[in-house]
Backbone as XML, in Angstrom:
<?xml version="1.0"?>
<chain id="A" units="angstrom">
  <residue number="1" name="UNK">
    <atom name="N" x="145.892" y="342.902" z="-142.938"/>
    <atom name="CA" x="145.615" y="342.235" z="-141.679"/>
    <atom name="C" x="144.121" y="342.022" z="-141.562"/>
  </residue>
  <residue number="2" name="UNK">
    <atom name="N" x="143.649" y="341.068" z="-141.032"/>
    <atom name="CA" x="142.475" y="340.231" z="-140.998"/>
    <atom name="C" x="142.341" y="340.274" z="-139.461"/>
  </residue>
  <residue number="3" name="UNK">
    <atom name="N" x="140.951" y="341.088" z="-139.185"/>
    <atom name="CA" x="140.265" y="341.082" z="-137.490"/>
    <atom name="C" x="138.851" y="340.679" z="-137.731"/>
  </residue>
  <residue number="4" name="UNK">
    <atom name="N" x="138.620" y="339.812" z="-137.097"/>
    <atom name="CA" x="137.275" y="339.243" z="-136.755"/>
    <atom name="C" x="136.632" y="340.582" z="-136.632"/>
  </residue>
  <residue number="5" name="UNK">
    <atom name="N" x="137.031" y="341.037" z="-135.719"/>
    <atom name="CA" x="136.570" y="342.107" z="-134.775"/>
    <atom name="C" x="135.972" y="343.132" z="-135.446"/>
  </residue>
  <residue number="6" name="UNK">
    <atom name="N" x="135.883" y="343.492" z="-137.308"/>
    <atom name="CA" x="135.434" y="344.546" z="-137.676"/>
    <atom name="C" x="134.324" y="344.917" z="-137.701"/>
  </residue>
  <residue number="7" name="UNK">
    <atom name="N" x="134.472" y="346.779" z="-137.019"/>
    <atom name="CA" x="133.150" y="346.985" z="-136.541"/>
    <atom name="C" x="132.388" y="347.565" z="-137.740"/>
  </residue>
  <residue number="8" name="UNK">
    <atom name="N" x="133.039" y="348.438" z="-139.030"/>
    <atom name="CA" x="132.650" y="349.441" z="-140.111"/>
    <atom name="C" x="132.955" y="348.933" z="-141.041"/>
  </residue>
  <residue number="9" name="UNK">
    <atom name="N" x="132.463" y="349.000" z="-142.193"/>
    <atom name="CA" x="132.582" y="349.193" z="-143.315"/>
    <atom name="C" x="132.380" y="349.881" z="-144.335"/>
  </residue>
  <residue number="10" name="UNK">
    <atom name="N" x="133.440" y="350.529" z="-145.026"/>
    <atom name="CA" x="133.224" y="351.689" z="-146.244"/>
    <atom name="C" x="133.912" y="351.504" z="-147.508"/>
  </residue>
  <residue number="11" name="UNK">
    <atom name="N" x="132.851" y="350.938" z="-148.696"/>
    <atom name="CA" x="133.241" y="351.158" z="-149.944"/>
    <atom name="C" x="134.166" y="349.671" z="-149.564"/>
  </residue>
  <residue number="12" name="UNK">
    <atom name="N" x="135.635" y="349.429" z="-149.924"/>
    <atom name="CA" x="136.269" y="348.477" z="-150.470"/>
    <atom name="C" x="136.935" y="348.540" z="-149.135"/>
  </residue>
  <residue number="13" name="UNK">
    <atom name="N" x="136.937" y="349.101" z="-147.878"/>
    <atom name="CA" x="137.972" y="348.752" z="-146.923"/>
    <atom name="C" x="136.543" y="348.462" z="-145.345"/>
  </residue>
  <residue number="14" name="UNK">
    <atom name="N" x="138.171" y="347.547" z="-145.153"/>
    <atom name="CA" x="137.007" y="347.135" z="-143.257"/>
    <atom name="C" x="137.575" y="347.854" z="-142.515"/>
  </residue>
  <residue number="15" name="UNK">
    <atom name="N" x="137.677" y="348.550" z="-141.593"/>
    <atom name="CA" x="138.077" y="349.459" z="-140.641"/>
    <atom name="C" x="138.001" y="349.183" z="-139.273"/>
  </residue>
  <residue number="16" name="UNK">
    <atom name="N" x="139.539" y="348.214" z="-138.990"/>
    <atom name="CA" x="139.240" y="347.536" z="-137.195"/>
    <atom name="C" x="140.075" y="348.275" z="-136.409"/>
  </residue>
  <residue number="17" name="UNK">
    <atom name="N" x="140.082" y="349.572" z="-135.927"/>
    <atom name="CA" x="140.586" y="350.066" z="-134.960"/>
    <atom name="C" x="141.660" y="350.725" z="-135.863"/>
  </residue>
  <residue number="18" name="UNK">
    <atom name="N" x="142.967" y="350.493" z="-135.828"/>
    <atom name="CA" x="143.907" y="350.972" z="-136.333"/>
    <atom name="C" x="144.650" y="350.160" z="-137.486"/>
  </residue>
  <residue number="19" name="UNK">
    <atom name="N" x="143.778" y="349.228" z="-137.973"/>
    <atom name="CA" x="144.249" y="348.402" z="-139.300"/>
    <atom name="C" x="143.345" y="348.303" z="-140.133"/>
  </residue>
  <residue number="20" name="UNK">
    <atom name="N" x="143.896" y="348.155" z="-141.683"/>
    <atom name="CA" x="142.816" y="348.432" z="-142.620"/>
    <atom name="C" x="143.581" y="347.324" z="-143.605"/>
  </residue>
  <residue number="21" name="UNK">
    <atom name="N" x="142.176" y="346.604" z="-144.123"/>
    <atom name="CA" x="142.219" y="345.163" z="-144.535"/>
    <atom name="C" x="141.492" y="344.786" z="-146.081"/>
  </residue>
  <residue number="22" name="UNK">
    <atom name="N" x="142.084" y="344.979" z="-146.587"/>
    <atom name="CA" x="140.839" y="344.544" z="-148.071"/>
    <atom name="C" x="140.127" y="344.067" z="-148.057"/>
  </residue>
  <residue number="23" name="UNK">
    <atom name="N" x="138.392" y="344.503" z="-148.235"/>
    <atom name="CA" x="137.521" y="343.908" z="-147.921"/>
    <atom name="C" x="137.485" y="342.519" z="-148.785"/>
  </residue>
  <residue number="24" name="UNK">
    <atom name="N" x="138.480" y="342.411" z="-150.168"/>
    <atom name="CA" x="138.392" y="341.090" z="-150.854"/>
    <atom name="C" x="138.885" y="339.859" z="-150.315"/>
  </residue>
  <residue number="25" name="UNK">
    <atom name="N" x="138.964" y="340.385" z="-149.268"/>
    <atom name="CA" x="140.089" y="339.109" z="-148.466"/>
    <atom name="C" x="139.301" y="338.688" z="-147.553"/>
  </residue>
  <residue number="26" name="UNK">
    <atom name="N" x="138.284" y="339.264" z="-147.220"/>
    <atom name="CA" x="137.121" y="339.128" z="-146.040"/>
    <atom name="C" x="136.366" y="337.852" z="-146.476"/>
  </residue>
  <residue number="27" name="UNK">
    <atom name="N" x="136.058" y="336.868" z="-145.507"/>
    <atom name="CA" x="135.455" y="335.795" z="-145.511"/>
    <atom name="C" x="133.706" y="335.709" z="-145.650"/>
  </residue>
  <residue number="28" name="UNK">
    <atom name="N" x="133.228" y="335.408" z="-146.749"/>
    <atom name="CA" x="131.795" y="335.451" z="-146.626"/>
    <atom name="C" x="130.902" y="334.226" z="-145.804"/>
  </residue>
  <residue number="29" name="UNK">
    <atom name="N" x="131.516" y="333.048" z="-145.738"/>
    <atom name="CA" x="131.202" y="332.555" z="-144.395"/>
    <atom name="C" x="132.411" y="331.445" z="-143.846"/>
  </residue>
  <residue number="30" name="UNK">
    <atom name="N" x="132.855" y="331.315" z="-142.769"/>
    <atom name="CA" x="133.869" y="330.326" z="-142.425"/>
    <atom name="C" x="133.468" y="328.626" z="-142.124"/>
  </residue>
  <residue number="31" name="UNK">
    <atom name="N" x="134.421" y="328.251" z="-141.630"/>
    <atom name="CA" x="134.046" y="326.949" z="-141.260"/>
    <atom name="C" x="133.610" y="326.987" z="-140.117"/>
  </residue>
  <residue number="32" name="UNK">
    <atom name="N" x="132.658" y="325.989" z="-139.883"/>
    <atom name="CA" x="131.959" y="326.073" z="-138.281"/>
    <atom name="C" x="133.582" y="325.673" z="-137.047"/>
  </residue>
  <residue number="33" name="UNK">
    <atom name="N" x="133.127" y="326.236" z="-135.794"/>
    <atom name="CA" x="134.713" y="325.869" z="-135.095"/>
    <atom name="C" x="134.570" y="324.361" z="-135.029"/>
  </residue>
  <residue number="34" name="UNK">
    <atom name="N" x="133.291" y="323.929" z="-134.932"/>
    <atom name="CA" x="133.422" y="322.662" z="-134.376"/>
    <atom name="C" x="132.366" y="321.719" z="-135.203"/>
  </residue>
  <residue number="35" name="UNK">
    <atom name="N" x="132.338" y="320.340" z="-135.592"/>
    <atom name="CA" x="131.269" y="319.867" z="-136.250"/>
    <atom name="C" x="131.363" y="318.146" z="-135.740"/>
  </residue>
  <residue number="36" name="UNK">
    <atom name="N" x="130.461" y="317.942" z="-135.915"/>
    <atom name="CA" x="130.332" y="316.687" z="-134.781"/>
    <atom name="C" x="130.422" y="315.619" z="-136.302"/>
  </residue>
  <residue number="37" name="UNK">
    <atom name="N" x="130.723" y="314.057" z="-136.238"/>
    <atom name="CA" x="130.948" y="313.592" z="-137.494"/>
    <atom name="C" x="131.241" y="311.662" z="-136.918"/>
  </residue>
  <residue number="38" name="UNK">
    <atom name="N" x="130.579" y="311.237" z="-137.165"/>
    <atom name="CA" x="131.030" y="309.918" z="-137.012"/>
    <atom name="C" x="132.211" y="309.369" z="-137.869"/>
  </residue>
  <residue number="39" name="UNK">
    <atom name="N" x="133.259" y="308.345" z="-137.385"/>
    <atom name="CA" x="134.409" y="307.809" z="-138.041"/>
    <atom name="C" x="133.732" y="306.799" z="-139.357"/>
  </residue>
  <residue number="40" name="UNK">
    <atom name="N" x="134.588" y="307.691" z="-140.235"/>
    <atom name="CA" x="134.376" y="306.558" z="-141.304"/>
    <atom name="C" x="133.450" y="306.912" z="-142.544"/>
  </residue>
  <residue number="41" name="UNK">
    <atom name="N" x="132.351" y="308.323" z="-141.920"/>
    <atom name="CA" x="131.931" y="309.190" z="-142.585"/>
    <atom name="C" x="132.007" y="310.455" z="-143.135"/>
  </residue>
  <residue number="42" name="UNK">
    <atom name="N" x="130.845" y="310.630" z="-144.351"/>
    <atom name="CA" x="132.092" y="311.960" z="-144.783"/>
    <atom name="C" x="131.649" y="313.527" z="-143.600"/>
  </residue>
  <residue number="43" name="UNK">
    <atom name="N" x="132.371" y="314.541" z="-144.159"/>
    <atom name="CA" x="132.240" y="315.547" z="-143.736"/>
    <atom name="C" x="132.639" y="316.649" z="-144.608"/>
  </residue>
  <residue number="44" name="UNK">
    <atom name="N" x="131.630" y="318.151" z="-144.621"/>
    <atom name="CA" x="131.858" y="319.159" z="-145.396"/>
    <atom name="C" x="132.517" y="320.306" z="-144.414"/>
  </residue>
  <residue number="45" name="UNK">
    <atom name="N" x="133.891" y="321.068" z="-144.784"/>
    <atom name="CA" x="133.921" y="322.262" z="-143.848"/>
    <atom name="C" x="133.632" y="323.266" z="-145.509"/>
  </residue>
  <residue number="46" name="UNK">
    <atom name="N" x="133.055" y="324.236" z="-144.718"/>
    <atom name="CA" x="132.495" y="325.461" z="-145.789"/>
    <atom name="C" x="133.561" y="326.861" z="-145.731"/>
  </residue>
  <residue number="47" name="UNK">
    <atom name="N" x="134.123" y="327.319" z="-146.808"/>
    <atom name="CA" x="134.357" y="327.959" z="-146.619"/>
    <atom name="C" x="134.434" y="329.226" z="-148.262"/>
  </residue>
  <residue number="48" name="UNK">
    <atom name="N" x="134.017" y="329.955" z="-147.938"/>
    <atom name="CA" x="133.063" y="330.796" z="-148.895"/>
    <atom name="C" x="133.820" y="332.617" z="-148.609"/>
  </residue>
  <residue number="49" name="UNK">
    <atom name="N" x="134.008" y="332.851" z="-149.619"/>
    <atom name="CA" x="135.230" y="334.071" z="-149.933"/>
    <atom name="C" x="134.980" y="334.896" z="-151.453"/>
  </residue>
  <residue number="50" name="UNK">
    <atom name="N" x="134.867" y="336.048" z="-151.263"/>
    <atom name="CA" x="135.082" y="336.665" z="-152.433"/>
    <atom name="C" x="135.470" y="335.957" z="-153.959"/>
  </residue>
  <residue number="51" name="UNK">
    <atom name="N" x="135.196" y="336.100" z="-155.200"/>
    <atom name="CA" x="135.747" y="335.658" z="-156.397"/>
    <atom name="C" x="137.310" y="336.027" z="-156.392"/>
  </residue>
  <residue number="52" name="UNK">
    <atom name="N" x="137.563" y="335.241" z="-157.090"/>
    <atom name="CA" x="139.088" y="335.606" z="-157.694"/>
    <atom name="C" x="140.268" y="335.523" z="-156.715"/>
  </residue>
  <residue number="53" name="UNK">
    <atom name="N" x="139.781" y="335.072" z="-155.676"/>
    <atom name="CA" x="140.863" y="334.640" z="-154.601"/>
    <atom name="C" x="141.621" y="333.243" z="-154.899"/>
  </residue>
  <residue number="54" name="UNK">
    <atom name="N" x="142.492" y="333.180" z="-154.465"/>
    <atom name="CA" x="143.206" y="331.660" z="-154.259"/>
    <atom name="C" x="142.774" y="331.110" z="-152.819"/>
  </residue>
  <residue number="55" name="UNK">
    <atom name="N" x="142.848" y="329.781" z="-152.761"/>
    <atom name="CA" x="142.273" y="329.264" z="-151.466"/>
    <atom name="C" x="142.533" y="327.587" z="-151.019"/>
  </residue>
  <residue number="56" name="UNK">
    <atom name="N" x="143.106" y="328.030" z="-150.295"/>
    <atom name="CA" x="143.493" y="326.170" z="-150.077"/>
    <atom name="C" x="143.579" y="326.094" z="-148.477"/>
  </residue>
  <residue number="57" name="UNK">
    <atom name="N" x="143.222" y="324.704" z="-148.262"/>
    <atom name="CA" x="143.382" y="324.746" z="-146.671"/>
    <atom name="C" x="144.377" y="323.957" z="-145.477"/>
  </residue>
  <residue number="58" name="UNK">
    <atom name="N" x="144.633" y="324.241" z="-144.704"/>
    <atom name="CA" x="146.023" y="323.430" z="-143.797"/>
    <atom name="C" x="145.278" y="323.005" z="-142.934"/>
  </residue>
  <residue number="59" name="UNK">
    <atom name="N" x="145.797" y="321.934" z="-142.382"/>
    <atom name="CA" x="145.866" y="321.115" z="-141.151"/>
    <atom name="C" x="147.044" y="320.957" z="-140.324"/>
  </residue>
  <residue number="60" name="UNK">
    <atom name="N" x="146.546" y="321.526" z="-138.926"/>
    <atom name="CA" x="147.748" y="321.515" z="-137.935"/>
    <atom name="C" x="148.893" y="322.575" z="-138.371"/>
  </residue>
  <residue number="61" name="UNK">
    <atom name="N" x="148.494" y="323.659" z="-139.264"/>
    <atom name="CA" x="149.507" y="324.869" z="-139.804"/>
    <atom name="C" x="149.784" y="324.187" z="-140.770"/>
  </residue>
  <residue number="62" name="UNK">
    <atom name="N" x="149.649" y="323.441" z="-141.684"/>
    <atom name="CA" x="150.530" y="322.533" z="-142.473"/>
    <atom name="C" x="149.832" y="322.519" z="-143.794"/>
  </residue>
  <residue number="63" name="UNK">
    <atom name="N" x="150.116" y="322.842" z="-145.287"/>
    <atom name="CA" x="149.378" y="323.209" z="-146.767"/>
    <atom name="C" x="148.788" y="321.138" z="-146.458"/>
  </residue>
  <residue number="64" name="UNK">
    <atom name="N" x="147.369" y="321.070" z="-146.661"/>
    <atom name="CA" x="146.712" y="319.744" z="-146.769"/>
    <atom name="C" x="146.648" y="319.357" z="-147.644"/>
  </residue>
  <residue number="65" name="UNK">
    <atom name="N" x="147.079" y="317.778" z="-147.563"/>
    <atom name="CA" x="147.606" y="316.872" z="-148.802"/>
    <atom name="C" x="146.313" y="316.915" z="-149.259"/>
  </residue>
  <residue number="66" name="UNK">
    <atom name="N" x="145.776" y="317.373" z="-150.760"/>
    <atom name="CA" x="144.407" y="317.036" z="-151.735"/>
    <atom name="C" x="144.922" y="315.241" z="-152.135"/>
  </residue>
  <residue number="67" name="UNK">
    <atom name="N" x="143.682" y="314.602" z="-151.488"/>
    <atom name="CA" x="143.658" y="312.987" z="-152.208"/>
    <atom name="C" x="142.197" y="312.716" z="-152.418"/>
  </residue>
  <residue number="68" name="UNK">
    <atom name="N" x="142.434" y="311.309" z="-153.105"/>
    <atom name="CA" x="140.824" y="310.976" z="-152.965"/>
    <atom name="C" x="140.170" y="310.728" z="-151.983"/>
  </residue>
  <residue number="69" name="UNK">
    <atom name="N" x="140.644" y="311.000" z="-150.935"/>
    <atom name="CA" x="139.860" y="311.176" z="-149.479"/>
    <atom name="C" x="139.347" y="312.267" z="-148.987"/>
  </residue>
  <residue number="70" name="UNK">
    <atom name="N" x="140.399" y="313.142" z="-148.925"/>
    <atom name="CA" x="140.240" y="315.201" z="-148.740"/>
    <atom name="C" x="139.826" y="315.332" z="-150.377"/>
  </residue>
  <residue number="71" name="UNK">
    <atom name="N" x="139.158" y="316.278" z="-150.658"/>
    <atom name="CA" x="139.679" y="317.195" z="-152.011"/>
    <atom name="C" x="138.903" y="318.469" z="-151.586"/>
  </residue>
  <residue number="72" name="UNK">
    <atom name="N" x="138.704" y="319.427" z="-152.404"/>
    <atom name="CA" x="138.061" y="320.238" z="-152.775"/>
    <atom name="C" x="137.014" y="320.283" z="-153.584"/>
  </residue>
  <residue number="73" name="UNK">
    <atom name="N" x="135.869" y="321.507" z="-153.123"/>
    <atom name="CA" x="134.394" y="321.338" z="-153.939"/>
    <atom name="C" x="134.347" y="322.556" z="-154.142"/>
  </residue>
  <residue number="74" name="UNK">
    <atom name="N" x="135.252" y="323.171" z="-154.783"/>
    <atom name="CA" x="134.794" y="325.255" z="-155.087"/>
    <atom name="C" x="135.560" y="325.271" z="-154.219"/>
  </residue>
  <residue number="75" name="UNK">
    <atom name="N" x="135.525" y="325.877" z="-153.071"/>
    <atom name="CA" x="136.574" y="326.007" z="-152.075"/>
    <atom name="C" x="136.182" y="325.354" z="-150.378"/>
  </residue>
  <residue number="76" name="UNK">
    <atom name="N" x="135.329" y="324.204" z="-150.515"/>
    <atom name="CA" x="134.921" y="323.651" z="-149.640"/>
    <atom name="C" x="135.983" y="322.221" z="-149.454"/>
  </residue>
  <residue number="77" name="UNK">
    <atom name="N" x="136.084" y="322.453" z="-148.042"/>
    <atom name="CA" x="136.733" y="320.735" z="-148.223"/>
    <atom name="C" x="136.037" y="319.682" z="-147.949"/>
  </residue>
  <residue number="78" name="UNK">
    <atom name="N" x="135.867" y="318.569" z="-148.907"/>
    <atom name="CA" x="135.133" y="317.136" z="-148.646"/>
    <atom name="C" x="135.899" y="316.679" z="-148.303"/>
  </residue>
  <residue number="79" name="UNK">
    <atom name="N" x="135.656" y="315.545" z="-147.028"/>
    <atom name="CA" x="136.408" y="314.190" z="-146.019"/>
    <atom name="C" x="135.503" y="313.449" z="-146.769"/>
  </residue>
  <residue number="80" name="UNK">
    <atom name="N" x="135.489" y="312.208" z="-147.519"/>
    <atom name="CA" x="134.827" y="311.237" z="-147.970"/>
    <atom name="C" x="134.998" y="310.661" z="-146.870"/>
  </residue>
  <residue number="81" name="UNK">
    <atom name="N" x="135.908" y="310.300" z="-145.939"/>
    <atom name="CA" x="136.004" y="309.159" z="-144.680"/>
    <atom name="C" x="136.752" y="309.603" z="-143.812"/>
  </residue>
  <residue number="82" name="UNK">
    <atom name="N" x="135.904" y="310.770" z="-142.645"/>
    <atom name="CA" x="136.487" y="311.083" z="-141.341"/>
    <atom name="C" x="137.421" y="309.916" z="-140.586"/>
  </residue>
  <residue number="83" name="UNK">
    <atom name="N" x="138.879" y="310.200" z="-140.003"/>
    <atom name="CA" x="139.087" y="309.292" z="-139.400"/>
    <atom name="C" x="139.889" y="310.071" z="-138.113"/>
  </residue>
  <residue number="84" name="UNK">
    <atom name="N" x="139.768" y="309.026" z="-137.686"/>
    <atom name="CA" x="139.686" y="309.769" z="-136.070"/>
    <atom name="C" x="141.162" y="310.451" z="-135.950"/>
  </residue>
  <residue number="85" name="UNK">
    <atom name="N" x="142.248" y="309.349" z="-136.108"/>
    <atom name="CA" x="143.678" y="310.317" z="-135.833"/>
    <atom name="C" x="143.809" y="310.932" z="-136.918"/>
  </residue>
  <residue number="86" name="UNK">
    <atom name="N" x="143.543" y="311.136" z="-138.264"/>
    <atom name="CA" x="143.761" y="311.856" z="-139.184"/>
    <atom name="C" x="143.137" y="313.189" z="-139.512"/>
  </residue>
  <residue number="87" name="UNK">
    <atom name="N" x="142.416" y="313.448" z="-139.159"/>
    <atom name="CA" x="141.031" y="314.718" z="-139.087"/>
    <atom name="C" x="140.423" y="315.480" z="-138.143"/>
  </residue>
  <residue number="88" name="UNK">
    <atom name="N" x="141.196" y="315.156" z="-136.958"/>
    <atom name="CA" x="140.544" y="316.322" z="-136.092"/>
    <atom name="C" x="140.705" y="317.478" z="-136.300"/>
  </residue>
  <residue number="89" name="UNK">
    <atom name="N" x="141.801" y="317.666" z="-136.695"/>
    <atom name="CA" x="142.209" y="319.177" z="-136.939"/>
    <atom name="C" x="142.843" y="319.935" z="-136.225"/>
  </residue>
  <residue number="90" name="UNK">
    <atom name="N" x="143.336" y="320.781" z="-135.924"/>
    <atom name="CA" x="142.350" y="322.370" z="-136.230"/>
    <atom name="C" x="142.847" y="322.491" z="-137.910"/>
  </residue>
  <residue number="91" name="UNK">
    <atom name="N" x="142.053" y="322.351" z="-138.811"/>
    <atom name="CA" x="141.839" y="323.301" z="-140.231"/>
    <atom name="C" x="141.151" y="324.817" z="-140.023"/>
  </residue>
  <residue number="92" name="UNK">
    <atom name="N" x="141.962" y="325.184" z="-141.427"/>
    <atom name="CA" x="141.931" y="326.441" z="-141.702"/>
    <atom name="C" x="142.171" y="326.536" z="-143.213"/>
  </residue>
  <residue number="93" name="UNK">
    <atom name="N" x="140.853" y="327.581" z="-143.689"/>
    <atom name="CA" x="141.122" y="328.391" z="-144.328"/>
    <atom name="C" x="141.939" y="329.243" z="-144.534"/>
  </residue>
  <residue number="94" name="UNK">
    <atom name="N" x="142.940" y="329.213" z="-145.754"/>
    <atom name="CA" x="143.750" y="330.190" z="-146.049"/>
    <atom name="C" x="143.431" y="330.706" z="-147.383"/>
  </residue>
  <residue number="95" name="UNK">
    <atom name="N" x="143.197" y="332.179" z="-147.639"/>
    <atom name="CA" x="142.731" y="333.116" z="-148.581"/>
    <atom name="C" x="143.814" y="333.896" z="-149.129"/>
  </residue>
  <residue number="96" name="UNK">
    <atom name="N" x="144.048" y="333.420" z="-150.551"/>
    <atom name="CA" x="145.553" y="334.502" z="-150.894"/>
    <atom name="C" x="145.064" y="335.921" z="-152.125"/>
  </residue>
  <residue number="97" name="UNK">
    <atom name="N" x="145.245" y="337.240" z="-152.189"/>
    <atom name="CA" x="145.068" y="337.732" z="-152.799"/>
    <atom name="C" x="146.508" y="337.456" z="-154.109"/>
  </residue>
  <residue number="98" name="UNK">
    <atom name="N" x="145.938" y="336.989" z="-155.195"/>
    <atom name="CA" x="147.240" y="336.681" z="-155.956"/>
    <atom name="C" x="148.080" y="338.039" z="-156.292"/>
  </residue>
  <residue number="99" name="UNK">
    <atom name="N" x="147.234" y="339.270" z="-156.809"/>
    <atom name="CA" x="148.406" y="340.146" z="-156.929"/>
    <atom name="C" x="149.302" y="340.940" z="-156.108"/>
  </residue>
  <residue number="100" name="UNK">
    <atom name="N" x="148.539" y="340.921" z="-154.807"/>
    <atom name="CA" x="149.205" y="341.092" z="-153.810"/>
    <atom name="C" x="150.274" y="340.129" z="-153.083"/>
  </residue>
  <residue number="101" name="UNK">
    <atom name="N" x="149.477" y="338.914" z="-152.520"/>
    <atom name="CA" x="150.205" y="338.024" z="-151.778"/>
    <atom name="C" x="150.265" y="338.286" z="-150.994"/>
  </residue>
  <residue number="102" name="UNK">
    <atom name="N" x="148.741" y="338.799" z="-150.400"/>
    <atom name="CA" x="148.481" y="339.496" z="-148.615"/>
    <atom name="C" x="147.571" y="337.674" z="-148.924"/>
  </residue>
  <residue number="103" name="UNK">
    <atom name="N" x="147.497" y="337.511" z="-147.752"/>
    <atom name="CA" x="146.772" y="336.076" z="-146.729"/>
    <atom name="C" x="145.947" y="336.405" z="-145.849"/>
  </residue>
  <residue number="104" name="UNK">
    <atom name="N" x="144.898" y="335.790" z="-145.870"/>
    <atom name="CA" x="143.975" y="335.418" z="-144.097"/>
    <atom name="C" x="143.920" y="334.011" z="-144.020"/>
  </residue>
  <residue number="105" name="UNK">
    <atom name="N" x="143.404" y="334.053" z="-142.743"/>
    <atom name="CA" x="143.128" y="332.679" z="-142.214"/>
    <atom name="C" x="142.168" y="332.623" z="-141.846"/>
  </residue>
  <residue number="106" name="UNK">
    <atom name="N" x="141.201" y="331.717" z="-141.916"/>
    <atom name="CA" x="139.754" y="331.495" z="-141.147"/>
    <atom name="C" x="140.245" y="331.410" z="-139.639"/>
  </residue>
  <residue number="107" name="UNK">
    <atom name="N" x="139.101" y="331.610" z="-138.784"/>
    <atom name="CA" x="139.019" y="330.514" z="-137.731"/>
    <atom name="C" x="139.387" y="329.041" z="-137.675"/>
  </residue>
  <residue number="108" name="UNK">
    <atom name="N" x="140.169" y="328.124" z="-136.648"/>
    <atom name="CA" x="140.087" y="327.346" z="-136.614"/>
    <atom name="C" x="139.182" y="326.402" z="-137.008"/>
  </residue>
  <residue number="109" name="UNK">
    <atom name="N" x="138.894" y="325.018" z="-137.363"/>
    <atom name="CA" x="138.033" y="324.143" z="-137.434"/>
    <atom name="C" x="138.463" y="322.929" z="-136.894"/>
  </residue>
  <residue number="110" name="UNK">
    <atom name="N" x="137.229" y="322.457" z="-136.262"/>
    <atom name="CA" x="137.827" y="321.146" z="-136.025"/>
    <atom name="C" x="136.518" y="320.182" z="-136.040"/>
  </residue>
  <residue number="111" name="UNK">
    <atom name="N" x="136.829" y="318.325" z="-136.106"/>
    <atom name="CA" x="136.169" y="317.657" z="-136.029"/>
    <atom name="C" x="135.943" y="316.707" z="-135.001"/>
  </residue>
  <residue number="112" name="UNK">
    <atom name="N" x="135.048" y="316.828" z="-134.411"/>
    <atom name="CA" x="134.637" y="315.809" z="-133.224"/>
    <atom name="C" x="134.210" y="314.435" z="-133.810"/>
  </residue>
  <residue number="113" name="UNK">
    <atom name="N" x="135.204" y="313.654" z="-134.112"/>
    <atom name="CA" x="135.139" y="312.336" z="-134.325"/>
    <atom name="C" x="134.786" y="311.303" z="-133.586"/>
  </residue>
  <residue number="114" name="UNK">
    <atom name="N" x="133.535" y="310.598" z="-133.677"/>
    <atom name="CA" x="133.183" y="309.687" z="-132.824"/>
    <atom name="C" x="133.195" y="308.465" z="-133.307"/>
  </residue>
  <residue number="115" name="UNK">
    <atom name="N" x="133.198" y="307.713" z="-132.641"/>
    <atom name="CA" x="132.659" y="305.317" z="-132.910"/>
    <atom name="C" x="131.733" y="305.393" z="-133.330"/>
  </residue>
  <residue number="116" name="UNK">
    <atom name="N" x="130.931" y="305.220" z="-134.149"/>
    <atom name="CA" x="129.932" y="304.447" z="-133.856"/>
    <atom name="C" x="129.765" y="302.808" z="-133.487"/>
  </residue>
  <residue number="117" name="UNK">
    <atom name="N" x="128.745" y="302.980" z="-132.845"/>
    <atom name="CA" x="128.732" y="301.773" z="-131.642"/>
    <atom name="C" x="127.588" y="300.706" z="-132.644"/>
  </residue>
</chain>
């Protein structure tokens, strides 16, 4: 289980109250919640995690179609061409430990898609 909220850390475990979480599963930085982005341009969400993880990201709860529009950069997602009904989001990071098949989720993300005028 994955808490924002962790206050300690010792050796290989995070320690949030009464749950204990592999620190390999812990996010080294997430996606911003919110990122401002004109239609039609690209956009980077960051999302940065331990080695040896699996990592792919959803939109609207949903595994996100990789095209030549979305793809992946390491485990970052590139929008070559924000579009307004297609990309707001909320995206998320999802982090799989493969031999386990324990999961986190980032924070939400989303994109504030604007006109330009």
């Amino acid at each position: 289980m994955y808490d924002r909220a962790a206050t300690l850390t010792i050796g290989y475990l995070i320690i949030t109250g009464l749950s204990v979480a592999s620190s390999e599963l812990a996010f080294l930085s997430e996606p911003s919640p919110s990122q401002a982005v004109l239609e039609g341009r690209p956009a980077t969400l960051e999302c940065r995690t331990s080695p040896n993880l699996r990592v792919h990201w959803e939109l609207k709860g949903e595994p996100l179609d990789i095209s030549s529009r979305r793809y992946m950069v390491g485990t970052d997602l590139f929008i070559v061409k924000a579009l307004h009904d297609q990309d707001r989001g909320p995206f998320t990071c999802v982090v799989t430990d493969a031999d386990t098949g324990e999961s986190v989720s980032s924070r939400p993300a989303f994109l504030d898609i604007t006109c330009e005028l």
